[in-house]
C-alpha positions in Angstrom: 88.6 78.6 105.8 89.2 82.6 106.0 92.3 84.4 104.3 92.6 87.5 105.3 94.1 89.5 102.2 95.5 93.2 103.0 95.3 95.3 99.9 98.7 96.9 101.0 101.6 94.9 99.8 104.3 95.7 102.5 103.0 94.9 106.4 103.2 97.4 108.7 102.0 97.7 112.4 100.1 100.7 111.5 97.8 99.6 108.6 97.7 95.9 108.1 98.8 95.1 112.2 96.0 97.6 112.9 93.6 95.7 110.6 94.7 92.3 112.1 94.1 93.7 115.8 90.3 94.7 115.1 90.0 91.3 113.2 91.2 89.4 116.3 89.2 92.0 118.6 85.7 90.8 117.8 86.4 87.4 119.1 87.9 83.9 118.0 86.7 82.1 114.3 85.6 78.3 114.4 86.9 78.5 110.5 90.9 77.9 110.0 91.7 81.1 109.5 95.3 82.8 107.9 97.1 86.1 106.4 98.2 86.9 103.5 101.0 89.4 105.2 102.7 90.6 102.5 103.5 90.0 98.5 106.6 92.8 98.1 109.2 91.2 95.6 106.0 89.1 93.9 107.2 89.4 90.1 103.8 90.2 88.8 103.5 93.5 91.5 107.1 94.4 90.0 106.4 93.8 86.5 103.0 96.0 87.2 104.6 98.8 88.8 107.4 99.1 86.2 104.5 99.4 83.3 103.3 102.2 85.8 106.4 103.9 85.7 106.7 103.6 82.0 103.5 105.0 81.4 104.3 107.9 83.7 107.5 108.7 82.1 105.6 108.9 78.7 104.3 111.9 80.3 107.2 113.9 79.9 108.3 115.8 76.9 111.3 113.2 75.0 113.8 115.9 75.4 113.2 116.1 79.2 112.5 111.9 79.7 116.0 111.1 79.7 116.9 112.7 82.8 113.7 111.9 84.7 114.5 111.2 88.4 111.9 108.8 90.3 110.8 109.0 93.8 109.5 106.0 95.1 106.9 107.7 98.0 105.5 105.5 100.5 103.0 105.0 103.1 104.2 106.8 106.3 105.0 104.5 109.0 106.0 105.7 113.2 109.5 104.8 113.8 108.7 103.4 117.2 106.7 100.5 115.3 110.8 99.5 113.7 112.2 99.6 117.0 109.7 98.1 119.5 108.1 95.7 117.4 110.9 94.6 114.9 108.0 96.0 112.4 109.3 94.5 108.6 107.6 97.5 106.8 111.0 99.2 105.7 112.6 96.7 104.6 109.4 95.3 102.5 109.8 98.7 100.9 113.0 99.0 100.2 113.2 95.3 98.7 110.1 96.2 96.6 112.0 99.1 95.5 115.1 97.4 94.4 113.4 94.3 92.6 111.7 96.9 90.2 114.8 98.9 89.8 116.7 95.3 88.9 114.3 94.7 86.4 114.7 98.1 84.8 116.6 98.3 81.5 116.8 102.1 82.1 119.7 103.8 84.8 117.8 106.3 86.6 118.6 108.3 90.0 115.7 107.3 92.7 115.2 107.4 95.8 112.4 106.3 98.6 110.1 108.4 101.2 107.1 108.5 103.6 104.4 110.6 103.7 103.9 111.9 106.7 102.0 110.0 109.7 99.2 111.0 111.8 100.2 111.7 115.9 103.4 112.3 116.9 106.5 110.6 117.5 109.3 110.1 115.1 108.7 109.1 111.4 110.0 106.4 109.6 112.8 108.0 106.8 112.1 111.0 104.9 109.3 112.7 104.3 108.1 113.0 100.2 108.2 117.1 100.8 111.9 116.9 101.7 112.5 114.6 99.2 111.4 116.8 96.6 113.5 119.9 97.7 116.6 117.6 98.2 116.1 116.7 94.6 115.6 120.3 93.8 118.5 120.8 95.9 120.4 118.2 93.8 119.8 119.9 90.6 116.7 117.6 89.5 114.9 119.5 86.9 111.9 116.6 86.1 110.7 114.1 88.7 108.6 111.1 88.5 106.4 109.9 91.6 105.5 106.6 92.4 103.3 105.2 95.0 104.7 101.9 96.2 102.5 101.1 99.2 99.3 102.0 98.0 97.4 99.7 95.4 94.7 102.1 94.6 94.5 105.8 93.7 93.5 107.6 97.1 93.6 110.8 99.2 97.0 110.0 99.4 97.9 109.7 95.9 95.3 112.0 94.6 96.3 115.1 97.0 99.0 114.3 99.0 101.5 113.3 96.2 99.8 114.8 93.5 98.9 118.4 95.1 100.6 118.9 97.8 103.8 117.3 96.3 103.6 119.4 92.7 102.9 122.7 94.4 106.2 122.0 96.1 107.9 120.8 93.5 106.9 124.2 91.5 108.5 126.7 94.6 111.4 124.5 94.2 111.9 124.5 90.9 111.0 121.4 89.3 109.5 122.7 86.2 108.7 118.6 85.4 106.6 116.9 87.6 104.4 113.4 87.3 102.5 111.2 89.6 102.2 107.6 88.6 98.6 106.0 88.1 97.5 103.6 91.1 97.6 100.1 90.3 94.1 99.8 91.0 92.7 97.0 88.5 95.9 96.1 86.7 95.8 92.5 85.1 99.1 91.6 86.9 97.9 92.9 90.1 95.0 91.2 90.0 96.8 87.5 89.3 99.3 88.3 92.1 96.4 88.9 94.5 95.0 85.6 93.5 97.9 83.7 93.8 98.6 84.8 96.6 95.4 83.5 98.1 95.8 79.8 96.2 99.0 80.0 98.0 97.1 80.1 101.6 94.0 77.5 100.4 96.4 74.3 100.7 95.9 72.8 103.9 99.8 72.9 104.7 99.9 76.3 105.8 97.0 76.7 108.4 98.5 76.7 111.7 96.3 74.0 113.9 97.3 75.7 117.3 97.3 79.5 116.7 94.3 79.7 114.4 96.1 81.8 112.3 99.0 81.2 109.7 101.2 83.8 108.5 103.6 83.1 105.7 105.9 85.8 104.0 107.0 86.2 100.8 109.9 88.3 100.9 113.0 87.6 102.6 114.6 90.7 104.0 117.2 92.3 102.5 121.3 92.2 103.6 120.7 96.2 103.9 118.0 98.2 104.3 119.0 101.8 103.7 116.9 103.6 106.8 116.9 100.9 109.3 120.1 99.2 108.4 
């Protein structure tokens, strides 16, 4: 048997389709083979990500905690992925979003953006820059970033949110400004990977005719902010 296990926990056309095309490119497996497509609302991811937010917010000064806002930044994704290929991505994040927010104790402003995407064409949402000056914009004086597509600290995290995104939180004014740590090798990260894959190792969910099984965790949510 072969389970294919993306290291992204939302699927998108642009990084785990992509992966799944180049799999299925180099020819057919004898092996039973199936996908692991997403794990978005898995309770161990959520209850990860909110110690990851915790830890971030210890960060800040105690006078300035309290009125921390968090951004919840994303993996860019194109928006022609949504509407040609019914692409699940945005609402994966959004419903990983509002799980860790329901399991909060603390009532914090947020909100959710992309970085931006390679090529051209029209982006999924708003971009993280914009995001910060809105929340400039809106008065935010400390902001907390957290990477909800990405399991592992990157380019992405390391530059993108945590240069690129703090030099333009300074010219707009946000004197308090955090990046999250990745996930990376967290305990609870590391049990929802696995259970995931015991979840795909019982006979029952290998599709005979396709080759390839594909079973989602998440249902989608009654509203997704961006694609609605």
């Amino acid at each position: 048997k072969v389970i294919l296990l993306p290291l992204q926990p939302h699927f998108s056309a642009s990084t785990g389709g992509s992966s799944l095309a180049y799999w299925r490119a180099h020819g057919p497996v004898e092996a039973p083979t199936t996908l692991v497509s997403e794990y978005a609302t898995h309770p161990k991811l959520i209850r990860a990500l909110n110690e990851r937010i915790d830890e971030g917010l210890q960060r800040f000064d105690r006078e300035v905690r309290g009125r921390v806002r968090i951004l919840f930044a994303a993996h860019g994704a194109a928006k022609r992925h949504l509407t040609r290929l019914g692409d699940p991505y945005c609402c994966q994040v959004h419903a990983t979003v509002r799980a860790v927010l329901d399991a909060r104790t603390d009532s914090r402003q947020s909100s959710v953006a992309f970085l931006p995407t390679l090529g051209s064409g029209a982006e999924l949402g708003e971009r993280v820059g914009d995001a910060v000056a809105d929340a400039a914009d809106d008065g935010a004086s400390a902001l907390l970033v957290v990477p909800i597509s990405f399991l592992s600290d990157r380019i992405d995290t390391a530059f993108d949110l945590d240069v690129t995104g703090r030099a333009i939180a300074a010219k707009e004014g946000i004197r308090h400004f955090e990046v999250t740590n990745g996930l990376n090798d967290h305990p609870l990260v590391i049990d929802a990977l696995a259970e995931c894959v015991v979840t795909h190792v019982e006979p029952d969910v290998l599709d005979a005719g396709l080759g390839l099984a594909d079973t989602s965790l998440t249902p989608a949510p009654s509203h997704c902010p961006v694609c609605d």
